[in-house]
Structures are given as structure tokens and as C-alpha cells.
N, CA, C and O atoms as a MOPAC input file, in Angstrom:
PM7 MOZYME 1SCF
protein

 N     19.23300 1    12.86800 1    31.78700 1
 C     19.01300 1    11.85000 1    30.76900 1
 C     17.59900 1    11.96300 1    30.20900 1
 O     16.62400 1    12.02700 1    30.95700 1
 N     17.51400 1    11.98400 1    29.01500 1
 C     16.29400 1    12.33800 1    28.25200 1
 C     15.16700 1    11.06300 1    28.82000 1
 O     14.22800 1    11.19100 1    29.60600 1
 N     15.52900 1    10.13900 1    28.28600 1
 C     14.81500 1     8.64500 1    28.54600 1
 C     14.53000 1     8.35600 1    30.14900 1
 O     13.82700 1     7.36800 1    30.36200 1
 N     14.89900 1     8.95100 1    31.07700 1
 C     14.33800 1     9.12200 1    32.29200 1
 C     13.31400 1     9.75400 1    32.46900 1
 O     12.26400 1     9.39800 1    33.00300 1
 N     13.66500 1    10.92300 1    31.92200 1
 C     12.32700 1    12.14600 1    31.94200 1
 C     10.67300 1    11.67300 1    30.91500 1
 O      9.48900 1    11.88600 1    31.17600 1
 N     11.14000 1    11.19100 1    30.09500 1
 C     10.46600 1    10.75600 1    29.23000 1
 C      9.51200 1     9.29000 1    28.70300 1
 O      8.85200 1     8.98300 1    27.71000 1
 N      9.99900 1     8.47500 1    30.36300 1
 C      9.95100 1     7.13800 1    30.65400 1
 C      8.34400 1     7.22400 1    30.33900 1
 O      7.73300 1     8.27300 1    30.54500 1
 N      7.59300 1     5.85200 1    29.74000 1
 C      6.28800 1     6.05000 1    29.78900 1
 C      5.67800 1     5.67400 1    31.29800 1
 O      6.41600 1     4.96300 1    31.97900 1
 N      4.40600 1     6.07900 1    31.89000 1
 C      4.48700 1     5.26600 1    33.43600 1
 C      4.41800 1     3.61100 1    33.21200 1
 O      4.96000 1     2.95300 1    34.10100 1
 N      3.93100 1     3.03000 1    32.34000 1
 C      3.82100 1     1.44400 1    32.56800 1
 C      5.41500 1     1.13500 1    32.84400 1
 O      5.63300 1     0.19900 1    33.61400 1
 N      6.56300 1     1.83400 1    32.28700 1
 C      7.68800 1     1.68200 1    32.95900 1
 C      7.91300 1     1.72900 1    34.02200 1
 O      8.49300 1     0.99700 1    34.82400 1
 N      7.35300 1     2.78900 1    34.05700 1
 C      8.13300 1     3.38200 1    36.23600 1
 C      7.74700 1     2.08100 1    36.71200 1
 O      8.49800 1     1.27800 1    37.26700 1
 N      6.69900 1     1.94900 1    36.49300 1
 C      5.98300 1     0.38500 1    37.24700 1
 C      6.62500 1    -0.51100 1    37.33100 1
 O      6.47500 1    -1.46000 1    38.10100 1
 N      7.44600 1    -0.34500 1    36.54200 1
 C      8.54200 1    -2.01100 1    36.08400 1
 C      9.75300 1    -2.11000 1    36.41500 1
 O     10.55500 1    -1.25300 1    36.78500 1
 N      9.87800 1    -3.54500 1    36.21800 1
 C     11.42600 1    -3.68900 1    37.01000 1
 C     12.27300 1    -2.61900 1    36.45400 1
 O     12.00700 1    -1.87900 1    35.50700 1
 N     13.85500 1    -2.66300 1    37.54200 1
 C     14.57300 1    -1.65600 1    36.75500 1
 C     14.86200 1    -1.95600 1    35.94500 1
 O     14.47300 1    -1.19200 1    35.06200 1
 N     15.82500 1    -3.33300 1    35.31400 1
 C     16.04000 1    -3.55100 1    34.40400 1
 C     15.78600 1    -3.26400 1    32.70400 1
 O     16.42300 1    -3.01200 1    31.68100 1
 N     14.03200 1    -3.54900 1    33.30700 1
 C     13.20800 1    -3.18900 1    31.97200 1
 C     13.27900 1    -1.25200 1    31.69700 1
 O     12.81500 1    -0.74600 1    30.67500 1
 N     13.84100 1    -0.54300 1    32.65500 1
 C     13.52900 1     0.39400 1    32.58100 1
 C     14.81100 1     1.03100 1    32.02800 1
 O     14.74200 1     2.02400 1    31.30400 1
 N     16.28800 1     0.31900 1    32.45300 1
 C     17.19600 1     0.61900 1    32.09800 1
 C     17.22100 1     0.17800 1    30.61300 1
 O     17.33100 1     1.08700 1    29.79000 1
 N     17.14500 1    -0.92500 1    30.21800 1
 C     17.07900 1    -1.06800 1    28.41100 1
 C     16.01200 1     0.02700 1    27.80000 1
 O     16.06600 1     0.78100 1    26.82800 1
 N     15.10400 1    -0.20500 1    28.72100 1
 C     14.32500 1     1.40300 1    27.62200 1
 C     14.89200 1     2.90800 1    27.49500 1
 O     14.60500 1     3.88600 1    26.80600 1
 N     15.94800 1     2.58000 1    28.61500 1
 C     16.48900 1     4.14200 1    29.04200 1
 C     17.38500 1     4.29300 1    28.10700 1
 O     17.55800 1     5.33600 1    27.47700 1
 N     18.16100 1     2.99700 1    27.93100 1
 C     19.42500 1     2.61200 1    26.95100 1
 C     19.28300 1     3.17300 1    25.56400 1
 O     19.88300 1     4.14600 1    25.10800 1
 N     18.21200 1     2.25400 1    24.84000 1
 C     17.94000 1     2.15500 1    23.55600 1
 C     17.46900 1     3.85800 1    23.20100 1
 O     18.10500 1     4.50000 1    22.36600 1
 N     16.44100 1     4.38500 1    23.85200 1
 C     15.98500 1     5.45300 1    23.99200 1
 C     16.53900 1     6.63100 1    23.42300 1
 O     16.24400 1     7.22000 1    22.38300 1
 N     17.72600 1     6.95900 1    24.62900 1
 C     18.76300 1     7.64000 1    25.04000 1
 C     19.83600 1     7.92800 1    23.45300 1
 O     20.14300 1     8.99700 1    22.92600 1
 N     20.32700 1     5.91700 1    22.88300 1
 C     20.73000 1     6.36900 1    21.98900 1
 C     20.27500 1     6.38900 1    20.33300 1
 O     20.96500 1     6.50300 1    19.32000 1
 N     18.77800 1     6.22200 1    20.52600 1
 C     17.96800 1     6.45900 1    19.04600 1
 C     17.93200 1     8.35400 1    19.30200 1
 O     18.03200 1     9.01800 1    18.27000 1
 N     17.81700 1     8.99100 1    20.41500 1
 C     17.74300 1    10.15700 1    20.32000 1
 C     19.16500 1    10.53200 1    19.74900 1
 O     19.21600 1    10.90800 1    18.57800 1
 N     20.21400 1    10.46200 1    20.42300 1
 C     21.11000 1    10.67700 1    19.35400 1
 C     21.56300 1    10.30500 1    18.03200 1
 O     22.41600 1    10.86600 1    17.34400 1
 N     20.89900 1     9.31800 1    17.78500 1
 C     20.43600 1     8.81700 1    15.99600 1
 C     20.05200 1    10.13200 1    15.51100 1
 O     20.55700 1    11.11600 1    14.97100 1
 N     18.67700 1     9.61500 1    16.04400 1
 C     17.57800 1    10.34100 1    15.51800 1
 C     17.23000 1    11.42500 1    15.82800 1
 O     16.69100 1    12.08600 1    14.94000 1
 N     17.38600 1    12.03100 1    17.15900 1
 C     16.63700 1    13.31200 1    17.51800 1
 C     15.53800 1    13.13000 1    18.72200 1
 O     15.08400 1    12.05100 1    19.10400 1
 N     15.33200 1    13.96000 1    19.04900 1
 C     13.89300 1    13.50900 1    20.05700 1
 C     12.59500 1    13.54800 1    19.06800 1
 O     12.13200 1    14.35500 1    18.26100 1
 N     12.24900 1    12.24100 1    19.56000 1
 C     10.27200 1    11.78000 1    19.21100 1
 C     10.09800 1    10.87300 1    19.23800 1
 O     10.56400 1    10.03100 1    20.00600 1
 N      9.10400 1    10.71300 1    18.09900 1
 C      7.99000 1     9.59300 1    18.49500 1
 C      8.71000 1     8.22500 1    17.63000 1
 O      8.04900 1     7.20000 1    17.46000 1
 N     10.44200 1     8.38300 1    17.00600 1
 C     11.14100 1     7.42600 1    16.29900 1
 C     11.98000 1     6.65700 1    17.43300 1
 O     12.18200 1     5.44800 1    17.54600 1
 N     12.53800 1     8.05500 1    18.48700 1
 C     13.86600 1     7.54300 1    19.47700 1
 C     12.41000 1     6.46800 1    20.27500 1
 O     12.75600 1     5.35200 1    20.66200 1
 N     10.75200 1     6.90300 1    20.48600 1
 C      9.84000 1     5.84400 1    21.32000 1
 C      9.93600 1     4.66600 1    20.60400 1
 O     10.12400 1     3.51400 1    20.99400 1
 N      9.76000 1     5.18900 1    19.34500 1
 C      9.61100 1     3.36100 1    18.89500 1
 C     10.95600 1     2.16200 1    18.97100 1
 O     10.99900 1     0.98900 1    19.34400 1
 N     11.85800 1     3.00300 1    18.48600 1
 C     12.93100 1     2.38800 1    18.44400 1
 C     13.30300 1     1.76700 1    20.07000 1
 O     13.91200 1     0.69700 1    20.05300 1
 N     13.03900 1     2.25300 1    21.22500 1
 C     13.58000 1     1.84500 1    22.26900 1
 C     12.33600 1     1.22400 1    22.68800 1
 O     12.58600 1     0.83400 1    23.82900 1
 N     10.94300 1     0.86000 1    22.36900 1
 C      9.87500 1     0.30500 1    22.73100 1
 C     10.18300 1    -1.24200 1    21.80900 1
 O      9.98800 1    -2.40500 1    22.16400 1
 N     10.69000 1    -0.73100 1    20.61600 1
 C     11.21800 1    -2.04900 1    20.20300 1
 C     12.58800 1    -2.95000 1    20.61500 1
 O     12.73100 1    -4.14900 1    20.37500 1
 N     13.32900 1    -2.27800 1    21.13300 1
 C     14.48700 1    -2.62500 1    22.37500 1
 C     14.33600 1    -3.70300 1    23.31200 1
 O     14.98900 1    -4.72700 1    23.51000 1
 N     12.64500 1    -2.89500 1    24.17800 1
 C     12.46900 1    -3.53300 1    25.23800 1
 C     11.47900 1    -4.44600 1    25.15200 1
 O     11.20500 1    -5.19700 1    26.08700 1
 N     10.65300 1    -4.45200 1    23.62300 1
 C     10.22500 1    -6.26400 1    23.82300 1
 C     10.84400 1    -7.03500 1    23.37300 1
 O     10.39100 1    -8.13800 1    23.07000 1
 N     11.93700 1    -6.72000 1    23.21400 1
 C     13.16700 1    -8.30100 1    23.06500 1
 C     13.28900 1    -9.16100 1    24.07400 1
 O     13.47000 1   -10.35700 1    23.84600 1
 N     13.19400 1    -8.60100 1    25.49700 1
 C     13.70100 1    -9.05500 1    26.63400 1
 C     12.16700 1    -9.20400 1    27.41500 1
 O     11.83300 1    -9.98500 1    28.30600 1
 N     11.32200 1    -8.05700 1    26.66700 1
 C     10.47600 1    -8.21400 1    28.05800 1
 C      9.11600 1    -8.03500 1    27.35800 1
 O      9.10500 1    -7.84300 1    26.14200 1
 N      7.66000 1    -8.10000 1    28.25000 1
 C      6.75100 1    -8.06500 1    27.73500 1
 C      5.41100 1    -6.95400 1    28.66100 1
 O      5.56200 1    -6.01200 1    29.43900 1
 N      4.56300 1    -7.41000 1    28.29100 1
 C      2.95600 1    -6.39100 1    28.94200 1
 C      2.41400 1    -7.04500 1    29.36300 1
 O      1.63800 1    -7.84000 1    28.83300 1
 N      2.67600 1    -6.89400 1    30.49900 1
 C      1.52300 1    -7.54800 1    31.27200 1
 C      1.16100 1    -6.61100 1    32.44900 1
 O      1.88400 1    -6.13300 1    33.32400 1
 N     -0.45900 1    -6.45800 1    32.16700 1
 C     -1.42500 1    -5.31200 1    32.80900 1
 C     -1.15600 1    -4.24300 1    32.47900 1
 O     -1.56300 1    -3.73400 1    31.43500 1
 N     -0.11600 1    -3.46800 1    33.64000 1
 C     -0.10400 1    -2.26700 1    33.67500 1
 C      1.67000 1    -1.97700 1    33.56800 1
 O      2.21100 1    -0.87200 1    33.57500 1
 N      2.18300 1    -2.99800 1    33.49400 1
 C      4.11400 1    -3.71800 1    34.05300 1
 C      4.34000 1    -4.21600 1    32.38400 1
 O      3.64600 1    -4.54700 1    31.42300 1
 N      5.88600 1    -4.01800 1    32.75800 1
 C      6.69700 1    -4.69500 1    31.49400 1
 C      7.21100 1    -5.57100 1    32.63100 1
 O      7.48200 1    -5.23400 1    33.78400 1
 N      7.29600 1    -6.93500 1    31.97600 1
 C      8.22600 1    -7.91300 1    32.92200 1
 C      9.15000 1    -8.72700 1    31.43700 1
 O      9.15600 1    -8.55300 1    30.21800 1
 N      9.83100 1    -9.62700 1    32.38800 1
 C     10.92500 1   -10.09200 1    31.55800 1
 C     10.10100 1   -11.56300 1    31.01100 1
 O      9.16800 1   -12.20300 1    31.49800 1
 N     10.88700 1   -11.73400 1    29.83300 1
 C      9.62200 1   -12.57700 1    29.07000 1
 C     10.24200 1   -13.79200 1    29.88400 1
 O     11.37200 1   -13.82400 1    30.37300 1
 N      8.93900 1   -15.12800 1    29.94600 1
 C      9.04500 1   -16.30300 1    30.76600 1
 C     10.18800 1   -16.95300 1    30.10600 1
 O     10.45000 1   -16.70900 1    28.92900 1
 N     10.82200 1   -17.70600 1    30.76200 1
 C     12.00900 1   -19.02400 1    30.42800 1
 C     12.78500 1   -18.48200 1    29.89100 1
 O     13.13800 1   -19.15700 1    28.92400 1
 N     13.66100 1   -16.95600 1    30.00100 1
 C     14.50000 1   -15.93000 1    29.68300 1
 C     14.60900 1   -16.10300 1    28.16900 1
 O     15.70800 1   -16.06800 1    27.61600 1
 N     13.16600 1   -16.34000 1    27.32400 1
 C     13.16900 1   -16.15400 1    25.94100 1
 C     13.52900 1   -14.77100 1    25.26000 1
 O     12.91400 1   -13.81200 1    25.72700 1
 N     14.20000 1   -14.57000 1    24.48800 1
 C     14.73700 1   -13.39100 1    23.89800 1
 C     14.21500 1   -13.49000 1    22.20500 1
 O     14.17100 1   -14.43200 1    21.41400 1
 N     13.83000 1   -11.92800 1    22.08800 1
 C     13.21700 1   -11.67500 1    20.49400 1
 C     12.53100 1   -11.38300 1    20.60800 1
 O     11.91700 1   -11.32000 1    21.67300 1
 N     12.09100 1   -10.88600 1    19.17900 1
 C     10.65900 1    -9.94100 1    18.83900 1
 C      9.39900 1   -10.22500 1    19.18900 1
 O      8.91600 1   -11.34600 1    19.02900 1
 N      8.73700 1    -9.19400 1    19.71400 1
 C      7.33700 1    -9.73400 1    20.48900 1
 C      6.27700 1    -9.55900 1    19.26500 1
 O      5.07900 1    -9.82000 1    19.37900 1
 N      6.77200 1    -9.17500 1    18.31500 1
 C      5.24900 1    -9.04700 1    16.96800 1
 C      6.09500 1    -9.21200 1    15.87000 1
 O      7.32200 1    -9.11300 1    15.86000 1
 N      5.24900 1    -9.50300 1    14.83500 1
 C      5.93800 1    -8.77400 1    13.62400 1
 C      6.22600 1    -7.49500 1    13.18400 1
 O      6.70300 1    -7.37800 1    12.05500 1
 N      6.01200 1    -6.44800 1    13.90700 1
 C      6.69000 1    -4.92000 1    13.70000 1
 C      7.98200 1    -4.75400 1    14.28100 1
 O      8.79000 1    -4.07400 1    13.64700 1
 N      8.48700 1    -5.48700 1    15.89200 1
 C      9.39500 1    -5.47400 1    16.48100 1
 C     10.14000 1    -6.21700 1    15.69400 1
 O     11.23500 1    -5.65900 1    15.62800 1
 N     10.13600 1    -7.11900 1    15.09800 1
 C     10.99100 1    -8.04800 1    14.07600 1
 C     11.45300 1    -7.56000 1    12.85900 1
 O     12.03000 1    -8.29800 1    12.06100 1
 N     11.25400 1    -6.40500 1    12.65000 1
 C     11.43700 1    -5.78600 1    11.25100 1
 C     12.55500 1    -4.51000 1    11.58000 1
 O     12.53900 1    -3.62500 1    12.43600 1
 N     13.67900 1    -4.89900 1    10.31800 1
 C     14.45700 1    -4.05800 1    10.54100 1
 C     14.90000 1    -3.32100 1     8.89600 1
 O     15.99000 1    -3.34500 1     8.32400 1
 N     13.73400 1    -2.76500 1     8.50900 1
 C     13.94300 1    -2.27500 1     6.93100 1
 C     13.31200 1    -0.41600 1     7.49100 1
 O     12.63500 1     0.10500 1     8.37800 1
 N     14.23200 1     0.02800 1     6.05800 1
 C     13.87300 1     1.26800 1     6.27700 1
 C     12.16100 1     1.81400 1     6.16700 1
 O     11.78600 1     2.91200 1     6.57500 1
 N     11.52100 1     1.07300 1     5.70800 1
 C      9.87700 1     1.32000 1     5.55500 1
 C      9.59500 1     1.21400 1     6.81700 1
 O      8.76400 1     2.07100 1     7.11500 1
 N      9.92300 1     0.50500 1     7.78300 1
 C      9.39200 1     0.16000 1     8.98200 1
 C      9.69500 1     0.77400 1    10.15500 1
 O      9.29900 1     0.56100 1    11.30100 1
 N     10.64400 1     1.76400 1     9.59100 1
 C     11.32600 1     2.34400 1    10.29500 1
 C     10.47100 1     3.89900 1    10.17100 1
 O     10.17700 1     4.54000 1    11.18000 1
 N     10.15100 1     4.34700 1     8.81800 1
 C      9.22900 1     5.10400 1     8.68200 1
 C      7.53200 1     4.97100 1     8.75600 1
 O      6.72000 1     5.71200 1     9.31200 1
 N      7.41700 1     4.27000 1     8.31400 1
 C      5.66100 1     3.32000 1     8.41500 1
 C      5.71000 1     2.35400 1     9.10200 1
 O      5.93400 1     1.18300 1     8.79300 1
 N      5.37000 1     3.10400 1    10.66600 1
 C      4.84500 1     1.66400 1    11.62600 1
 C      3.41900 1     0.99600 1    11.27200 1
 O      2.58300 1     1.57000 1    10.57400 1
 N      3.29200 1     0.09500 1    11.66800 1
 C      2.40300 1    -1.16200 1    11.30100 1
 C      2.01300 1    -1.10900 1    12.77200 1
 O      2.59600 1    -0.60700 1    13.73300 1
 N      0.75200 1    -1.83200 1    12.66800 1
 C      0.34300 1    -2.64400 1    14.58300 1
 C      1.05800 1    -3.45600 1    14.79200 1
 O      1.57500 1    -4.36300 1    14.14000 1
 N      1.09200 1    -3.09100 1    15.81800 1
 C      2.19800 1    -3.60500 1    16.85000 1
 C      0.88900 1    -5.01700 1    17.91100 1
 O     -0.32200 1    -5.19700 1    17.78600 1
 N      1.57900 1    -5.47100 1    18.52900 1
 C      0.68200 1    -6.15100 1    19.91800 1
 C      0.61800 1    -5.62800 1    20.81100 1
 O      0.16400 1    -6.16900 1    21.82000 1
 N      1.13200 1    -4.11600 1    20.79700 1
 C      1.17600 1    -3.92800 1    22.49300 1
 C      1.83800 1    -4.07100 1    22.97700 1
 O      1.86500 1    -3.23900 1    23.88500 1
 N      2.81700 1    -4.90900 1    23.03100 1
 C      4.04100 1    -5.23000 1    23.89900 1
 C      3.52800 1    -6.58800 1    24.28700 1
 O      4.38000 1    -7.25300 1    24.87600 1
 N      2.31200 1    -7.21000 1    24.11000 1
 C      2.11000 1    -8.66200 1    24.20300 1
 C      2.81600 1    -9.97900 1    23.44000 1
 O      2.99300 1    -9.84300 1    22.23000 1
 N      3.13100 1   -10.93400 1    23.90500 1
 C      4.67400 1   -11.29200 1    23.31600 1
 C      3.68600 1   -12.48500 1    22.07100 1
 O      3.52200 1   -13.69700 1    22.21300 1
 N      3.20400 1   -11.63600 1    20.97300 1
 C      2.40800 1   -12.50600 1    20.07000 1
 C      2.94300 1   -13.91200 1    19.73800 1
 O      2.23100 1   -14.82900 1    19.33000 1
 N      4.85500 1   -14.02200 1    20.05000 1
 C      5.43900 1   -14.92400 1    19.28400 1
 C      5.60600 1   -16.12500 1    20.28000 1
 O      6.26300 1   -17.15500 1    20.13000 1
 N      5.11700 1   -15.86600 1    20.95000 1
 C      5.00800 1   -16.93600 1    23.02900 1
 C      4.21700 1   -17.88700 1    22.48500 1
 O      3.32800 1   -17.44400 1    21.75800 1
 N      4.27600 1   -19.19500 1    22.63000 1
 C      3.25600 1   -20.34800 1    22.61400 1
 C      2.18100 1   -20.20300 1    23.26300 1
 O      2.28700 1   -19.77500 1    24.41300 1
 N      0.94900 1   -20.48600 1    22.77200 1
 C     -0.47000 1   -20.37100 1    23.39700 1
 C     -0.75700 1   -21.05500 1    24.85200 1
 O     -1.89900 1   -21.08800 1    25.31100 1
 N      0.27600 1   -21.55300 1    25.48300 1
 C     -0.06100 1   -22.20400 1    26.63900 1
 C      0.62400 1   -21.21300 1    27.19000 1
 O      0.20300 1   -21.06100 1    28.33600 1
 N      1.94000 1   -20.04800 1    26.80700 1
 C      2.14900 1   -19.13000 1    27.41700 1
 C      1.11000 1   -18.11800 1    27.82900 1
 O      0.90500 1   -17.66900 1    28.95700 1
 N      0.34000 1   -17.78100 1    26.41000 1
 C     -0.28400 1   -16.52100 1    26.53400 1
 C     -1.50000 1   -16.81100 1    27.55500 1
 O     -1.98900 1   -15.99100 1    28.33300 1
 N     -1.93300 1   -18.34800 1    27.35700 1
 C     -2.96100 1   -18.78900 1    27.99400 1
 C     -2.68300 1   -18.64700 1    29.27800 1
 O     -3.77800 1   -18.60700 1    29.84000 1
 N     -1.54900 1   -18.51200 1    30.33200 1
 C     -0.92000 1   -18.59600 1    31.42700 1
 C     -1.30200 1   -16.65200 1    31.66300 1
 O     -2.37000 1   -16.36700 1    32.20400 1
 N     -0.69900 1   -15.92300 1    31.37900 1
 C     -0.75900 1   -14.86000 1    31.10200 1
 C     -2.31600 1   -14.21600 1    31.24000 1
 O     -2.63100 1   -13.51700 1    32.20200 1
 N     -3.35800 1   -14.59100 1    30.00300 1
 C     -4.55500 1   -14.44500 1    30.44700 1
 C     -4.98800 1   -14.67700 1    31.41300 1
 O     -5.70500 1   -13.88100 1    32.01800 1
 N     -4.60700 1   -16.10600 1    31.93900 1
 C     -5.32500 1   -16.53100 1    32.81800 1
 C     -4.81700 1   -15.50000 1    34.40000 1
 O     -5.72700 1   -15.44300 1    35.22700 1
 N     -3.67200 1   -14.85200 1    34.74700 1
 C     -3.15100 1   -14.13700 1    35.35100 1
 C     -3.83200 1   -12.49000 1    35.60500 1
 O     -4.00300 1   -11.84800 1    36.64100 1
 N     -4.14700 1   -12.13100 1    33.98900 1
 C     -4.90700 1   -11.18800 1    33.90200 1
 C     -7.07400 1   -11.38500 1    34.13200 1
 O     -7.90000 1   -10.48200 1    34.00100 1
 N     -7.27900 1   -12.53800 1    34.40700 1
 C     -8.23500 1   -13.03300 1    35.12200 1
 C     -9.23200 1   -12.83300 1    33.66100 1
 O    -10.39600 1   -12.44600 1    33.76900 1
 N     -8.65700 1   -13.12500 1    32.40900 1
 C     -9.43700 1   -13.20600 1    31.41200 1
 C    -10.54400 1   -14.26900 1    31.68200 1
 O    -10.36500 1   -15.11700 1    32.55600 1
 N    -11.58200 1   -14.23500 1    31.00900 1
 C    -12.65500 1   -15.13400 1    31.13700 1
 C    -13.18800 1   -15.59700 1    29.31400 1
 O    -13.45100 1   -14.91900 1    28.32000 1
 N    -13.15100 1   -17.07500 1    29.60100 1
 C    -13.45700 1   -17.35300 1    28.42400 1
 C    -12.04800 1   -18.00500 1    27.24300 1
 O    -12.02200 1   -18.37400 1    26.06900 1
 N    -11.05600 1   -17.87200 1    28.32000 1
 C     -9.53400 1   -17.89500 1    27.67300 1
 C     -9.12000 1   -19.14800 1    27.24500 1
 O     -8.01600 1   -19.11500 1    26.70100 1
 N     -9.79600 1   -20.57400 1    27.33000 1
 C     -9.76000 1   -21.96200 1    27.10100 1
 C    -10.31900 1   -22.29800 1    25.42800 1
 O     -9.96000 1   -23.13900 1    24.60400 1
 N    -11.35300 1   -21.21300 1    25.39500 1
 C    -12.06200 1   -21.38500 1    23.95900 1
 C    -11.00700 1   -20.30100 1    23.18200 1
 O    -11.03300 1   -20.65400 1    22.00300 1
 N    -10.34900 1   -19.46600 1    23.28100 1
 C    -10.06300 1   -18.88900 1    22.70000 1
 C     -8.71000 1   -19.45100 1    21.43000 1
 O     -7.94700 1   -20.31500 1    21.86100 1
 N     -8.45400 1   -18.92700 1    19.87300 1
 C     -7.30400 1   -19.38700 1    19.74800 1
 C     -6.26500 1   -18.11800 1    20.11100 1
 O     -6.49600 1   -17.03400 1    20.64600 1
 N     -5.00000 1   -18.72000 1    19.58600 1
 C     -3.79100 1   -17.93400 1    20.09800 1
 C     -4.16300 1   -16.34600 1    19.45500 1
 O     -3.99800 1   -15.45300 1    20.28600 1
 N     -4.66300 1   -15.87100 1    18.02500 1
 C     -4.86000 1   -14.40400 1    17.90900 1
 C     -5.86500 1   -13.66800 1    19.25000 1
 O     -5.44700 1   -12.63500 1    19.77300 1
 N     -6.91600 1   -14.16600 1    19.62900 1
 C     -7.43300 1   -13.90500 1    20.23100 1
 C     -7.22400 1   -14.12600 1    21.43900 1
 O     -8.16600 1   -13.86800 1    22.18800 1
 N     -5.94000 1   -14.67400 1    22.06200 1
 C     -5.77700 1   -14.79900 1    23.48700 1
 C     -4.65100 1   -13.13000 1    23.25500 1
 O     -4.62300 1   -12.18500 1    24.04200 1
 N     -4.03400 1   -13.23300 1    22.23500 1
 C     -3.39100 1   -11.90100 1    22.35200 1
 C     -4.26300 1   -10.58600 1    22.17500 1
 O     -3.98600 1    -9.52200 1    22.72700 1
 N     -5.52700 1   -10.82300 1    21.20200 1
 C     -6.21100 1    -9.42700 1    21.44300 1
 C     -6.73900 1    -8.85100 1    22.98900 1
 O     -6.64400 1    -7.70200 1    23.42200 1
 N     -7.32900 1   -10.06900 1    23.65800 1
 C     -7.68800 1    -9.85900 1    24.94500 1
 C     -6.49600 1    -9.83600 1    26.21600 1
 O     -6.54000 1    -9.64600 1    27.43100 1
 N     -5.75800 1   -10.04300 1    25.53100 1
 C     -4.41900 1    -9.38900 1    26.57300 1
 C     -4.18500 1    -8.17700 1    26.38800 1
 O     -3.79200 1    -7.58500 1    27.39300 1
 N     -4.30400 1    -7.45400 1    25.26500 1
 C     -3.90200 1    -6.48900 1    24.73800 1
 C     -5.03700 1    -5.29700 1    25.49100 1
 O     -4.87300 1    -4.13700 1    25.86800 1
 N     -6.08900 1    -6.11700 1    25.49000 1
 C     -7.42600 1    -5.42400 1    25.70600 1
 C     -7.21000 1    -4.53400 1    27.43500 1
 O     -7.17900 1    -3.38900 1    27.88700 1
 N     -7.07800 1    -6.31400 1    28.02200 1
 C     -6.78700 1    -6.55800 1    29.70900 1
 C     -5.29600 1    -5.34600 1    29.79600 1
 O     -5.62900 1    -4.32600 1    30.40000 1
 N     -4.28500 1    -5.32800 1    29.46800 1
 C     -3.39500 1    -4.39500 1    29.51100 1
 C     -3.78800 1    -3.30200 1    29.27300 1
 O     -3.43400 1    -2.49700 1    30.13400 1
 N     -4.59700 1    -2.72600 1    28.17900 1
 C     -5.04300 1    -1.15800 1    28.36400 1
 C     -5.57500 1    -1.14100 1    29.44800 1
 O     -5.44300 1    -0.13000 1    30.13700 1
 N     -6.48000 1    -2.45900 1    30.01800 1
 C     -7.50800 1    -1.60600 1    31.19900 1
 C     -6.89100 1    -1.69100 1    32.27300 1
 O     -7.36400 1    -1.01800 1    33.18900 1
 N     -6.11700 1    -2.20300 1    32.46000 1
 C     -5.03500 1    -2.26900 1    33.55600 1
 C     -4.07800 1    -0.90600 1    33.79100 1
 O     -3.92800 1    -0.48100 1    34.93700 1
 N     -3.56400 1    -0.37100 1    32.86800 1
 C     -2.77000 1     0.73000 1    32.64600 1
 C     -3.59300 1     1.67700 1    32.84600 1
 O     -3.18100 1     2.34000 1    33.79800 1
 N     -5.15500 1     2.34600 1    32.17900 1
 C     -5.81800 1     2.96700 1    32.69700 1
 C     -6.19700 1     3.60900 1    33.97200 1
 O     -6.33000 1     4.74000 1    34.43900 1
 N     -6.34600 1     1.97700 1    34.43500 1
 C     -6.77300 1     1.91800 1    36.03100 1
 C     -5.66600 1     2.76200 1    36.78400 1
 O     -5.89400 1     3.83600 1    37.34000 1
 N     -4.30000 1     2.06200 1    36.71800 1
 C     -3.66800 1     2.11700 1    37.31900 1
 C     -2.88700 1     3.74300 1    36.98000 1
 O     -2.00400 1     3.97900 1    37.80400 1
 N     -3.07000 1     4.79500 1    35.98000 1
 C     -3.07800 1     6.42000 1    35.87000 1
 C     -4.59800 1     7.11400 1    36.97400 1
 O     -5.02300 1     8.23600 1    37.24700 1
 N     -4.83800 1     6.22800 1    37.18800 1
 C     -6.38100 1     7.16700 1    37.47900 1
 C     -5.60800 1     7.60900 1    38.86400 1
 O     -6.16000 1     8.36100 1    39.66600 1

């Protein structure tokens, strides 16, 4: 299976579940599409429906909320399909600020009370690269 071999590691890390919808979606954008960097997006956009980034892990989003974690994952036009946009990361931008604030506060952000909701997601976003980093070394 292509999408096994090809899993990113913040997956391996993650539940199976999360690993099987990425394997899913993956698996059949490659037969859409072909192998690359379209069958990644397409099945990266799969798996923040269900799930999100946190650190170095995809987990399943809180209070089994389902849907798009940004406005790029929410878009289903052919431009977007060719011209990706920023994304969040897999940080679930569309979560209420007492979520993300929960979340930061998990990722041991500092300073996360003053912050508003764009900026509790940049510094998640931030805290998740350095987490993922860490955790390849």
C-alpha cells in the first residue's frame, strides 16, 4: 500500500485510526491522481476533518467535532485543488478559543491568556513544528 510507505512520521505517532483515514484518502487520491504532492494534500485534507496537531501527534478533534480545520481544508473548487493557499498546520483554526486555549495550554505555551484566537493558532502551529522536530532528532 502506497500510503503506508509514504505515511508522514507525525502519523506513525498517531492513533491508528488517524493513520488509517490518511492511508484511506491517500491510497485513493493516488488512484485519482497519481502519486505526489496532490494524492498528500488531498488525504492531509481527509484527515483534518476528524482530527487535528497537536505537537508532534494527530489526535481526534475534542467533543467528536467533525470538519474543516482551516479555510484551505474547506475548499472544494478546482483552483484549490491546483493553488494551495496556507493551511494551519493541521491546527483546528475553526475550534473555539477556549479550545485552542486548552490545547496551548497542553503544549505549555506561555503568554496564551493575552493572546487572541489568530494568535493562539500561530503559536500552536509554532509549538507543533518544535515538537515534530524534536521528536525526528
Amino acid at each position: 500500500m502506497p500510503g503506508r510507505e509514504d505515511m508522514p512520521s507525525t502519523l506513525r505517532r498517531s492513533p491508528d485510526e488517524a493513520q488509517d483515514t490518511w492511508v484511506k484518502a491517500h491510497d485513493s487520491a493516488v488512484d485519482e491522481y497519481g502519486e505526489g504532492e496532490r494524492a498528500h494534500r488531498t488525504a492531509f485534507s481527509a484527515l483534518k476533518h476528524k482530527f487535528e496537531k497537536v505537537g508532534d501527534r494527530w489526535l481526534r478533534k475534542a467533543g467528536g467535532r467533525k470538519g474543516p480545520s482551516d479555510k484551505q481544508a474547506a475548499k472544494d473548487t478546482p483552483r484549490s485543488r491546483t493553488r494551495p493557499s496556507k493551511t494551519a498546520e493541521g491546527v483546528d483554526a475553526n475550534a473555539s478559543k477556549k479550545h485552542l486555549y486548552e490545547v496551548a495550554k497542553r503544549l505549555g505555551i506561555e503568554g496564551r491568556s493575552k493572546m487572541t484566537k489568530d494568535e493562539l493558532v500561530k503559536a500552536i502551529e509554532k509549538a507543533n513544528r518544535r515538537a515534530t522536530a524534536k521528536a525526528r532528532e
